[in-house]
C-alpha positions in Angstrom: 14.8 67.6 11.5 16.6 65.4 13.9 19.7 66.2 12.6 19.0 70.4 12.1 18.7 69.9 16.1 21.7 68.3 16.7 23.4 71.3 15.3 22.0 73.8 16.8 22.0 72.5 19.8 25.7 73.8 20.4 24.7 77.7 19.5 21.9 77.4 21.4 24.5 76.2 24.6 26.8 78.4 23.6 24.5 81.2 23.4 23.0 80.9 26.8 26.1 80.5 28.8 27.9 83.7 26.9 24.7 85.5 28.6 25.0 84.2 31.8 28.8 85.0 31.6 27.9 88.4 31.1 25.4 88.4 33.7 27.9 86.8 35.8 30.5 89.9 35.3 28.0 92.3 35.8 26.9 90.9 38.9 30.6 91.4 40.4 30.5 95.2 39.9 30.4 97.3 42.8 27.9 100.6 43.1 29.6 103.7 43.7 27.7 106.5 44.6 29.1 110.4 44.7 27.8 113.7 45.9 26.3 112.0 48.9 26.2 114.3 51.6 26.6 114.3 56.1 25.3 117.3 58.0 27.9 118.4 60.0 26.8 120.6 63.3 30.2 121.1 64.0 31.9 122.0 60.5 28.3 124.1 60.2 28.4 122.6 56.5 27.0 119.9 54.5 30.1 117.9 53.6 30.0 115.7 50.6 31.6 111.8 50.2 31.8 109.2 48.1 30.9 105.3 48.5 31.9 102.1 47.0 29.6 99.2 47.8 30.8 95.8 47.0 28.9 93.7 44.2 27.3 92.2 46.7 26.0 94.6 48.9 22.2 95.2 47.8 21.6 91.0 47.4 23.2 89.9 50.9 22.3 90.1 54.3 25.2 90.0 55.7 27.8 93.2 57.1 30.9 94.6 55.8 34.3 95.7 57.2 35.2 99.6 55.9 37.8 101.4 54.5 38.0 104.9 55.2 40.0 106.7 51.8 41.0 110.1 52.2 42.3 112.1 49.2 45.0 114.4 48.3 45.4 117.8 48.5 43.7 119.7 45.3 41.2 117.0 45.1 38.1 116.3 47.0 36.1 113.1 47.1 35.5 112.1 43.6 39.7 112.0 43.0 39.7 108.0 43.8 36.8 107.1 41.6 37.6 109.8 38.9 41.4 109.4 38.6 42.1 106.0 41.2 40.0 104.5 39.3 38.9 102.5 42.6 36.0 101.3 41.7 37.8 98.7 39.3 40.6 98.4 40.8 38.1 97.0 44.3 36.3 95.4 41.3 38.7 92.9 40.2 40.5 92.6 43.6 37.4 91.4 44.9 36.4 89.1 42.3 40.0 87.5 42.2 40.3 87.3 46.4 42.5 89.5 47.1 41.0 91.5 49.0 37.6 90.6 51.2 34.3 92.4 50.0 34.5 96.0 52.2 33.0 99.2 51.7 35.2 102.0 50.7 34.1 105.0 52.2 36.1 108.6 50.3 35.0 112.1 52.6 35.5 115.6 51.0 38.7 116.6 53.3 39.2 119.9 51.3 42.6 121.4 52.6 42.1 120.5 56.0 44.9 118.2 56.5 41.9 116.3 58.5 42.7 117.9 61.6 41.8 120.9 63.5 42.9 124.1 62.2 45.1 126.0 64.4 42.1 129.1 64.5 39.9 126.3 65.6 37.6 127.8 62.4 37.9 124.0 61.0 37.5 121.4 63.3 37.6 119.1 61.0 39.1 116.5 63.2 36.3 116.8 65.3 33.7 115.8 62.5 35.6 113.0 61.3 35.5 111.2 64.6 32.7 112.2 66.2 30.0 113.1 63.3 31.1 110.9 60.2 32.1 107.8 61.5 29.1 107.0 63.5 26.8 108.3 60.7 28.4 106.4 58.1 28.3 103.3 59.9 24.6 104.0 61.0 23.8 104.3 57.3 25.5 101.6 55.7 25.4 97.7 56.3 29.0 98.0 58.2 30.5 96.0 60.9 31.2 99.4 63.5 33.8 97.9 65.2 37.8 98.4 65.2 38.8 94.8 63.8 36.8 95.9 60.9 37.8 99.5 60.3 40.9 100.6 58.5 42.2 103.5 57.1 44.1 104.9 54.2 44.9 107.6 52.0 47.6 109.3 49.7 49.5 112.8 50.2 47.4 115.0 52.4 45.2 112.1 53.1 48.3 109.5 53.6 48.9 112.2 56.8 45.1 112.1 57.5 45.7 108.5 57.6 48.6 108.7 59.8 47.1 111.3 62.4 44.4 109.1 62.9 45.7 105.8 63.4 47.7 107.2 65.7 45.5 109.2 67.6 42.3 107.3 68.0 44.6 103.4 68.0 41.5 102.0 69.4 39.1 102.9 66.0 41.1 101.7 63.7 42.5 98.0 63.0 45.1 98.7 60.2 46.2 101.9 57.9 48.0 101.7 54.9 49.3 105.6 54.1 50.6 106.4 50.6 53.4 108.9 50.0 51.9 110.5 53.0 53.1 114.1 53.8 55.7 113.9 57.2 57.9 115.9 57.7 60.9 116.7 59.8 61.0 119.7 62.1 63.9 120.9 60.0 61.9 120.3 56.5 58.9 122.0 58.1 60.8 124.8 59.4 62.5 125.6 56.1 60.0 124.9 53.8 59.6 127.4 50.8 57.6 130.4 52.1 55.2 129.8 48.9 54.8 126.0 49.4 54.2 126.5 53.1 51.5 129.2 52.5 50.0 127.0 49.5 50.1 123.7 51.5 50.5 124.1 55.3 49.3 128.1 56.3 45.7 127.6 56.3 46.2 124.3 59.3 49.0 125.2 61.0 49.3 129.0 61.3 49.8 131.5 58.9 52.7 134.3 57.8 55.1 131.7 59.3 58.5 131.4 58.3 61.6 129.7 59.9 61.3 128.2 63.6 58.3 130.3 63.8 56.4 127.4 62.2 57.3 125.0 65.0 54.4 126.1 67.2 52.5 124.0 69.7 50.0 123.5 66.6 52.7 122.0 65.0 53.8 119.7 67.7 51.0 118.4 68.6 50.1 117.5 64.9 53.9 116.3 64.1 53.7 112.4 63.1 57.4 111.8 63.8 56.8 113.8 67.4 53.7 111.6 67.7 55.9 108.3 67.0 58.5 109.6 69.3 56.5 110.5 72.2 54.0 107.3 72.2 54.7 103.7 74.1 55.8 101.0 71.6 52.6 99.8 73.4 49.9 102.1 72.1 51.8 101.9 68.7 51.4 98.2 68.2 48.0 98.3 68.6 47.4 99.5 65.0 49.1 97.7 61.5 50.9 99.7 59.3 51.9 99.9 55.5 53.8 103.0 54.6 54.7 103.3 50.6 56.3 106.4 49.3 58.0 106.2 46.0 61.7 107.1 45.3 61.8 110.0 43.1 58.8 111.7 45.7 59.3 114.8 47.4 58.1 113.2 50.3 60.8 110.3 50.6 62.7 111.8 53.6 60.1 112.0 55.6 58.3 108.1 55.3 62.1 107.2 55.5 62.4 108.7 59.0 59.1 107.2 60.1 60.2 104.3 59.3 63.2 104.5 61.6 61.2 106.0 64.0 59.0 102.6 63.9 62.2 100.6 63.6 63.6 102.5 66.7 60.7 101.3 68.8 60.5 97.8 67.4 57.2 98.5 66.3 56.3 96.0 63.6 55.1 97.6 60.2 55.3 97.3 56.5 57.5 99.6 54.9 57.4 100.4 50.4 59.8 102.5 48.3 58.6 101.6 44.5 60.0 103.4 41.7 57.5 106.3 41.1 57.0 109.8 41.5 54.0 111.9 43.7 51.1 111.0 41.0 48.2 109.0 40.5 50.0 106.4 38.3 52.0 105.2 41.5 48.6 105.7 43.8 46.8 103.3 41.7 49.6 100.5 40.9 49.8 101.0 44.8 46.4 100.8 46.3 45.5 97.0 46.1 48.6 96.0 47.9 47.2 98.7 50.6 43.8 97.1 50.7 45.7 94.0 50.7 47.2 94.6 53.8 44.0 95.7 55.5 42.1 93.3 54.4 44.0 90.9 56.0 43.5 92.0 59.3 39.8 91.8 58.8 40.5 88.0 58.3 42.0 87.3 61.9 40.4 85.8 64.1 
């Protein structure tokens, strides 16, 4: 009998820790939860988001940094679990340290650009900043302060990102825009008459064509005008990464920003990978732009 024990003895070791390794990789998923829903007073609409919640979230007592992820245009706030896959991709980057534990926060933009519409019918701008934020960070275990706030997002919501970082420098600590939509004046003001009704009527002003388009909606909303008319000061006080891949439609315009930044000595972090305006490049590109935040939320 002895010697039956001895045997066993290794299956039975081997059997228990292959179930705590399992319990052990289950423990560092994250919870995502979608179709949760803000009132919004000012957008006189429920509007829904998405939420990552690190592995740890429900166990700890502790407070997490946030990353606000806006989405693209066409999609809505299910596109960076459903095709981002950023649930996994948080997953493993968390579990592996590369990025600190955070809470990934993803809004329903719809086509608003995430600013107010020129008809002031959408002021959605307006509920970002003043309704979602603090209601997010009233709900969830996050630390409400700028050092531990970033931003980010791709197309549409790269611009989103870019708007607000530069806008509101004092909410957010870092932002980390991907093949974000800037334009030049020139671009904007020759852009197809299909593509501009399709991507940029419904914001900016409608039945637009030529320098028509460069209205004081425009201006004001420009991210190369807002570069070019804010102190090197006020631009500093935010960290940027800007990726844009090479064969995007959108190169010129993250090219220009980034001379625009280089112009004013403003220090950023500036990507051309080999890729195209799709979510294959998005999600090879994301970590690095969580990365990059996350970093800041280590300084001290």
């Amino acid at each position: 009998m002895l010697r039956i024990k001895i045997k066993l003895a290794p299956i039975i070791v081997y059997t228990f820790l292959s179930f705590f390794g399992v319990s052990a990789s289950a423990q560092n998923t994250g919870k995502v939860m979608e179709y949760k829903m803000i009132k919004s007073n000012l957008l006189n609409r429920d509007v829904k988001y998405s939420v990552y919640l690190p592995f740890d979230y429900f166990t700890s007592e502790r407070s997490y940094p946030v990353v606000y992820l806006l989405h693209g245009l066409g999609d809505n706030h299910t596109g960076w679990v459903q095709f981002g896959e950023i649930n996994r991709l948080a997953d493993q980057a968390i579990a592996d340290g590369t990025i600190p534990p955070m809470i990934l926060i993803m809004p329903d933009g719809a086509k608003s650009f995430y600013i107010n519409s020129y008809d002031r019918k959408e002021m959605y701008e307006d509920f970002f900043i003043q309704e979602f934020i603090p209601a997010i960070e009233k709900e969830y275990k996050i630390k409400a302060e700028k050092r531990y706030r970033g931003i980010a997002g791709l197309s549409m919501g790269g611009y989103g990102t870019l708007f607000y970082a530069l806008k509101y420098p004092d909410l957010f600590t870092a932002c980390a825009p991907l093949s974000a939509a800037v334009w030049s004046d020139n671009d904007f003001s020759s852009m197809q008459v299909a593509q501009y009704e399709q991507l940029a009527a419904p914001v900016f002003g409608r039945n637009l064509k030529g320098n028509d388009r460069l209205t004081k909606q425009w201006s004001d909303h420009s991210i190369l005008k807002m570069i070019d008319t804010k102190s090197a000061v006020d631009l500093k006080k935010v960290k940027y990464w800007i990726d844009c891949g090479d064969d995007d439609f959108l190169t010129k315009g993250n090219c220009l920003m980034h001379i625009a930044f280089k112009e004013k000595n403003v220090p950023h972090e500036f990507r051309v990978r080999d890729g195209a305006h799709g979510w294959s490049y998005w999600r090879n590109g994301i970590v690095a732009a969580l990365k990059f935040i996350g970093d800041e939320f280590h300084k001290m």
